[in-house]
One Martini backbone bead per residue (centre of mass of N, CA, C, O) as a GRO file, in nm:
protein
  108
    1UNK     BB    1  11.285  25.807   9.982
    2UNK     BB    2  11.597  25.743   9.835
    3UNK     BB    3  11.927  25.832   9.685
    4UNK     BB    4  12.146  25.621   9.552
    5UNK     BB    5  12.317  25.751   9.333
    6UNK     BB    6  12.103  25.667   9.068
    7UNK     BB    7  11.875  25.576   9.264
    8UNK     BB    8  11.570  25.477   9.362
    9UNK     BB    9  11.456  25.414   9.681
   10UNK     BB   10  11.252  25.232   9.884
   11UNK     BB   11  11.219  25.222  10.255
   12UNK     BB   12  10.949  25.144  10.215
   13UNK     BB   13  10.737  24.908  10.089
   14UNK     BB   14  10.460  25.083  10.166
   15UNK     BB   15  10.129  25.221  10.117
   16UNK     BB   16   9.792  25.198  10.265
   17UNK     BB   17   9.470  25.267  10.177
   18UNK     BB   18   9.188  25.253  10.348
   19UNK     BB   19   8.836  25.311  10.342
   20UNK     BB   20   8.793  25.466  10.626
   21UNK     BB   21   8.520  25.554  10.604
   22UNK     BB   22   8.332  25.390  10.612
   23UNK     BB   23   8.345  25.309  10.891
   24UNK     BB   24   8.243  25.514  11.039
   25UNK     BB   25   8.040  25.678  11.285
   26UNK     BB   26   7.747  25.843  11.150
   27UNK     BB   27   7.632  25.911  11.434
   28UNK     BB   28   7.791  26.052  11.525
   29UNK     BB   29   7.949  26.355  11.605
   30UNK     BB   30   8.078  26.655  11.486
   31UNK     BB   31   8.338  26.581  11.713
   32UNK     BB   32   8.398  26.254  11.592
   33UNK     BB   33   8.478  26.337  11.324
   34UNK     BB   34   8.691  26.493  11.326
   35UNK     BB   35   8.870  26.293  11.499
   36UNK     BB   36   8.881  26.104  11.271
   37UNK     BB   37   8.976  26.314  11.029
   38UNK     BB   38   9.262  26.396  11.191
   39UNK     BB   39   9.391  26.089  11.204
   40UNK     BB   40   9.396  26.031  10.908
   41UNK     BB   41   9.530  26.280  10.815
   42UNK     BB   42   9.778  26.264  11.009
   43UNK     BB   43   9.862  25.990  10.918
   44UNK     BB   44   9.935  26.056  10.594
   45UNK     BB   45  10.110  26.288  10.659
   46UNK     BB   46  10.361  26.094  10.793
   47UNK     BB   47  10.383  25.913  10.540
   48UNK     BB   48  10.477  26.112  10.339
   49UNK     BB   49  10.701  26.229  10.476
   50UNK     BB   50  10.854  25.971  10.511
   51UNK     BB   51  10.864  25.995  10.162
   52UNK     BB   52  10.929  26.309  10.100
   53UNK     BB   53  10.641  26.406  10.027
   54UNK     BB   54  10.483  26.746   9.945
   55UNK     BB   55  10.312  26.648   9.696
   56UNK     BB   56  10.044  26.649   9.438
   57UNK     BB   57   9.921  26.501   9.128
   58UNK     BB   58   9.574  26.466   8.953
   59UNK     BB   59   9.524  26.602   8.612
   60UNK     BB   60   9.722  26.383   8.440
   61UNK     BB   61   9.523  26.120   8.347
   62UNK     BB   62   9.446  26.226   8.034
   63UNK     BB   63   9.770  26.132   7.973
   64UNK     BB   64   9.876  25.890   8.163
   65UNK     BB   65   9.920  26.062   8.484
   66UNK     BB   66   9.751  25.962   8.792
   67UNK     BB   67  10.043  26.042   8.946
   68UNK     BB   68  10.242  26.308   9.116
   69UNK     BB   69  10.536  26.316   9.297
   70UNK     BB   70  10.664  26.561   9.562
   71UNK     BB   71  10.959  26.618   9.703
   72UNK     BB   72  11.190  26.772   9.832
   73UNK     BB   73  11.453  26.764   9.617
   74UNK     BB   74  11.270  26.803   9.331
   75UNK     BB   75  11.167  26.538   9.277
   76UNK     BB   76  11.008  26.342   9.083
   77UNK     BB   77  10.744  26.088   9.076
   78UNK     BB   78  10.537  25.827   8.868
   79UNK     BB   79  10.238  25.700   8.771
   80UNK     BB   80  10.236  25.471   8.432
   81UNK     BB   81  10.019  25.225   8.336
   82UNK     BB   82  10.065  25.341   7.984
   83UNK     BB   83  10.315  25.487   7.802
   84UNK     BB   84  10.119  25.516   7.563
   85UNK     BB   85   9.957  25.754   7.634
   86UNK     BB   86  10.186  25.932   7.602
   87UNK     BB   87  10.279  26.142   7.405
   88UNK     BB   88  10.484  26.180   7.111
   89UNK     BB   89  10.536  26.501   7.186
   90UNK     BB   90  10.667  26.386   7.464
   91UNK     BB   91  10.956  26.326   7.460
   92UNK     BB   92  11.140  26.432   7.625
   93UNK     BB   93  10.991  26.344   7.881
   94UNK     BB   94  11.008  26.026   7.790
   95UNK     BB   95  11.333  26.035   7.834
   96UNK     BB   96  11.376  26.164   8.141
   97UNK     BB   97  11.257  25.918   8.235
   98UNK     BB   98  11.283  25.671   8.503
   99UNK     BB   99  11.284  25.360   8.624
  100UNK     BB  100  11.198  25.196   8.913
  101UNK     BB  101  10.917  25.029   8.819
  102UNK     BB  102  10.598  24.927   8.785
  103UNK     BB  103  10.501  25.253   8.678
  104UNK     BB  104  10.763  25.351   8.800
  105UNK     BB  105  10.889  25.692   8.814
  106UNK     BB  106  11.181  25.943   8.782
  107UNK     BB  107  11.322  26.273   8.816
  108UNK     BB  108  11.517  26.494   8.840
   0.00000   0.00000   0.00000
């Protein structure tokens, strides 16, 4: 993602992750397995990269924020895919919020 004036713009389509464990041959060896999960792992940490987020969260589901990515720059996304869930004591966070497409939003 990138900042231009006051857009947060996806510099990539998408990121897609099927569940490529389900593949894995569970006959491997426990070195066969280390290896898959090294090569998985290390491309989602690539593609993180690739849009700037250094961390994430999913702890606020039950709040109606099933994730929340941080930036490099300090700022988050969220995906809030029903922002009636946000409560309404929460109006401050939610005036903070901008959307930048459907159900993802961005703070400074």
């Amino acid at each position: 993602m990138e900042l231009n004036k006051d857009k947060l713009m996806w510099v990539r389509d998408s990121i897609e992750y099927k569940s490529e464990i389900n593949n894995w041959d569970k006959s491997a060896d426990s070195s066969s397995r280390k290896k898959q999960i090294l090569s998985f792992t290390t491309k989602l940490k690539n593609d993180l990269q690739a849009f700037n987020v250094t961390g994430f969260r999913t702890n606020f589901a039950e709040l109606g924020e099933p994730l929340q990515l941080y930036l490099d720059d300090g700022k988050t996304v969220s995906y809030i895919p029903d922002m009636e869930k946000i409560s309404s004591a929460d109006s401050l966070y939610r005036k903070s919020l901008k959307k930048i497409d459907k159900d993802w939003y961005y703070i400074d």
